[in-house]
ZAGU-423523 format. One line per 2 residues: number of its first residue (from 1); for each residue z, x, y of C-alpha. Coordinates in Angstrom, 3 decimals. Each point is the difference from the previous one (the first is absolute). Layout:
// residues N
NUM	Z,X,Y; ...
//
This chain:
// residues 227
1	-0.715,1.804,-14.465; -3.447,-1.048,-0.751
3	-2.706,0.638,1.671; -4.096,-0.303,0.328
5	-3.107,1.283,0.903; -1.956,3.680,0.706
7	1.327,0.019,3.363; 3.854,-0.519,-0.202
9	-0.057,2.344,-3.178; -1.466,2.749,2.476
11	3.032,-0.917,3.120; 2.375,0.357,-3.036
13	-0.913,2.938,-1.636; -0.290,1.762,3.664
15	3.721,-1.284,0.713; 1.264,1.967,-2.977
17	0.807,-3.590,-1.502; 1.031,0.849,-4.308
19	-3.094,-1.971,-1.667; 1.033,-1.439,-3.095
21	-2.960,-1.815,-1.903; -3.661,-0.829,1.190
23	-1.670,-3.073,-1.791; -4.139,0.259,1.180
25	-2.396,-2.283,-0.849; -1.921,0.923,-3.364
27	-3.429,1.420,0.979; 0.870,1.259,3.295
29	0.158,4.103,0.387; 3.436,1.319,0.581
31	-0.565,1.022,3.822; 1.664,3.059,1.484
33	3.287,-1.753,0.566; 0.304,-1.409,-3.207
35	0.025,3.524,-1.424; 2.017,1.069,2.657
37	2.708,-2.029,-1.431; -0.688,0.483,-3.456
39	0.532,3.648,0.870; 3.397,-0.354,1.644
41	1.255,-1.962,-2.887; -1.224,-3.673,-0.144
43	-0.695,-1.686,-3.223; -3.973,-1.141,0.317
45	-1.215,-3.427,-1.886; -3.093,-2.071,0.076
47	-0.407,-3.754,-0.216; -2.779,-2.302,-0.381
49	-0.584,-2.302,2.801; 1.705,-2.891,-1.635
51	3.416,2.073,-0.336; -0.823,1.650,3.872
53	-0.188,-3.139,1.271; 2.954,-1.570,-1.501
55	2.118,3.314,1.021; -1.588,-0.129,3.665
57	2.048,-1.893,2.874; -3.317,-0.643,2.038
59	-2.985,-2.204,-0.354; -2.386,2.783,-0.024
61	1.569,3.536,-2.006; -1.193,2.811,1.334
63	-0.107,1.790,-2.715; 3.069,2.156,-0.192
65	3.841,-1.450,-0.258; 3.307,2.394,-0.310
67	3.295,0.100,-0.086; 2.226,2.517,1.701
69	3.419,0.731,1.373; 0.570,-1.655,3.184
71	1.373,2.257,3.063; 3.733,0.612,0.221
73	1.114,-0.816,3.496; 3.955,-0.707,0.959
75	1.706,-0.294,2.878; -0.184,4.236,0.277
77	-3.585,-0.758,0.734; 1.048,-1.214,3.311
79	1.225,3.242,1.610; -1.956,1.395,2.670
81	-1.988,-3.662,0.211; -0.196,-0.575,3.980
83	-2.302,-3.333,-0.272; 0.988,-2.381,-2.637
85	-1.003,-3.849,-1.086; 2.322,-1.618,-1.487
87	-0.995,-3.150,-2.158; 2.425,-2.777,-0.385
89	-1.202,-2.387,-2.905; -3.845,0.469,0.176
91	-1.108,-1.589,-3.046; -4.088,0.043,0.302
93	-1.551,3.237,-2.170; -2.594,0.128,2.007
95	1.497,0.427,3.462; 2.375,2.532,-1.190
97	-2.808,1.807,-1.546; -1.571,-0.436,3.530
99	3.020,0.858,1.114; 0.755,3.396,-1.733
101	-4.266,1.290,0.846; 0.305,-0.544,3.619
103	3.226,1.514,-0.054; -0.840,2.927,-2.136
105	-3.153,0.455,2.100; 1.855,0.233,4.020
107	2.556,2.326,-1.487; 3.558,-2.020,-0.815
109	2.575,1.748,-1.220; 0.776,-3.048,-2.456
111	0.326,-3.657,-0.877; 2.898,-1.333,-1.185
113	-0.013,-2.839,-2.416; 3.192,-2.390,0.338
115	1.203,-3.026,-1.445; -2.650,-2.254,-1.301
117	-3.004,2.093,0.128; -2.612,0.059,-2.732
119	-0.099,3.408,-2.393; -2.033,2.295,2.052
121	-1.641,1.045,-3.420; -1.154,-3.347,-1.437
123	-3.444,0.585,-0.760; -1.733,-2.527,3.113
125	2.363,2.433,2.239; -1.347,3.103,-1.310
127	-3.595,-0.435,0.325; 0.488,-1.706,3.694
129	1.637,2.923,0.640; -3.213,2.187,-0.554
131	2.112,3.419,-1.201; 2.661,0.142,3.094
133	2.647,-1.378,-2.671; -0.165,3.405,-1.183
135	0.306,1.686,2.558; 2.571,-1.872,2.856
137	3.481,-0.197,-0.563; 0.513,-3.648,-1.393
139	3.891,-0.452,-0.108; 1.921,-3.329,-1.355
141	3.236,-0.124,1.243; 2.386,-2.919,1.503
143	-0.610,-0.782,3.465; 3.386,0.896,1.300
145	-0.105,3.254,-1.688; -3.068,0.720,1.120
147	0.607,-0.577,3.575; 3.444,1.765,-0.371
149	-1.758,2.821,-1.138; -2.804,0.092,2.670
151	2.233,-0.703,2.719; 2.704,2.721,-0.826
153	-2.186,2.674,-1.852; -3.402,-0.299,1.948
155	1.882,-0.978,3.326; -3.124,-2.560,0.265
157	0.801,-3.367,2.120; -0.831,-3.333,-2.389
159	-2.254,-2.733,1.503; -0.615,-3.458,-2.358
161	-3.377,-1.850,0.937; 0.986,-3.101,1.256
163	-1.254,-3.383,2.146; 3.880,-0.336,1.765
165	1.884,-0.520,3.128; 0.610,3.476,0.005
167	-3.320,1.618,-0.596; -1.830,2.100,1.981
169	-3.716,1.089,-0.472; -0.740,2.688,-2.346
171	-1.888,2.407,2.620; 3.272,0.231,2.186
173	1.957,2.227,-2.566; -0.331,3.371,-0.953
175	-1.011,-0.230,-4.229; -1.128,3.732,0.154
177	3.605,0.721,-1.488; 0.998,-3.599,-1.849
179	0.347,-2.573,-3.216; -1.678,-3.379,0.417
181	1.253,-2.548,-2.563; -3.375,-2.306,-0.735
183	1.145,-3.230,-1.401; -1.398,-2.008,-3.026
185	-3.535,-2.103,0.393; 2.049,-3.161,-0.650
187	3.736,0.152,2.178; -0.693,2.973,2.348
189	3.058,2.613,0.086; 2.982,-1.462,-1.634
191	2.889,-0.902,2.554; 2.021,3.239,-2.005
193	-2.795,2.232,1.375; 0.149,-1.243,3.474
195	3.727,0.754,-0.001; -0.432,3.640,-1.093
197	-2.998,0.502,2.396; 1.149,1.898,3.476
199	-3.010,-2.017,1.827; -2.346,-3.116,-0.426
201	-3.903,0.861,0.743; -3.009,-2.549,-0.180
203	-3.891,0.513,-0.196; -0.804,-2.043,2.874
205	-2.792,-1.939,-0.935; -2.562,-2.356,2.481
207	-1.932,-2.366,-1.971; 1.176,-2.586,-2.012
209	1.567,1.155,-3.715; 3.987,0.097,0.240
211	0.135,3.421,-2.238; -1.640,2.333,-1.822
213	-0.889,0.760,-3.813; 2.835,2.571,-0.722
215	-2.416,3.253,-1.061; -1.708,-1.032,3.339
217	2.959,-0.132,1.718; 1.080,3.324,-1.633
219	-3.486,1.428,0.811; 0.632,-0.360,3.479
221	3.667,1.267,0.081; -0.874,3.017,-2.069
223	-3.015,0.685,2.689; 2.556,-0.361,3.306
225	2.507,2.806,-2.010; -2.766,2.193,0.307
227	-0.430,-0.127,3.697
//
């Protein structure tokens, strides 16, 4: 996977993650993380600013783009997980990079990835993700075997956020041990989802908007699991 800048080379080198090539901007010193990763075994280029910029997936490089191999999480990365999100068909890179750094940073065992979710290591992902990509257990698996495994495995009771008949607000279950299924920005949980889920829960809300932006919405879930 590709990624750029000073920073996210530093998060990736102190994850372990295998760095593979290092393009940096011609007349810029190699810092200590660029020969950090020249050292382990990364191929080191320059370009001129015309070729950086070209190569570069921002507006404004910062100086430093590389490629490595992404993490290797599967469904084995689940054991042990008690406190879970589960994300049915998010599609936005920039919530689930939002997503995966507040997760990373209160301390969830994983995320799951289902059906219809974008690649956790497109490039916009990555760099939203600010280095917890490398770090939290990021697993893409099928919904139903996901929840099959979390429900059977983990022993973990599966709630699907919801505006339904049947839901209750989120602060009157227990999340301390649980998987919350957060639904897509555009149709909410899928109607699959809300069959596999053991309970409905809602963010009650007071003012005027009828939902939530999803890595918002997420925020807030992730934040009650804690509790």
């Amino acid at each position: 996977m590709l990624c750029e800048g000073e920073k996210m080379l530093d998060e990736a080198l102190r994850s372990g993650a295998v760095i593979k090539t290092v393009l940096v901007r011609e007349g810029l010193p190699a810092n200590e993380s660029v020969r950090l990763a020249e050292q382990r075994g990364a191929r080191l280029f320059q370009a001129s600013d015309a070729v950086f910029q070209a190569a570069s997936d921002v507006e404004t490089p910062q100086g430093v783009i590389f490629s490595c191999v992404p993490p290797a999480w599967d469904a084995s990365s689940l054991a042990g997980a008690s406190r879970v999100l589960l994300l049915d068909g998010l599609q936005d890179p920039g919530n689930l990079g939002t997503i995966l750094r507040t997760a990373e940073a209160f301390g969830l065992g994983a995320v799951v990835l289902c059906e219809g979710c974008v690649d956790p290591f497109s490039p916009k992902v990555v760099r939203s993700t600010m280095g917890a990509v490398f770090r939290l257990p990021c697993v893409q698996l099928p919904l139903k075997d996901a929840v099959q495994t979390l429900r059977q495995t983990n022993e973990l009771p599966i709630y699907a956020t919801a505006l339904s008949e049947s839901s209750v607000p989120i602060e009157t279950v227990d999340l301390a041990r649980a998987a919350v299924i957060i639904g897509s920005e555009g149709r909410g949980v899928t109607q699959a989802a809300l069959e596999l889920a053991d309970r409905h829960v809602i963010i009650p809300m007071t003012g005027r908007a009828e939902s939530l932006n999803a890595g918002v919405a997420a925020a807030i879930v992730i934040y009650r699991m804690t509790l």
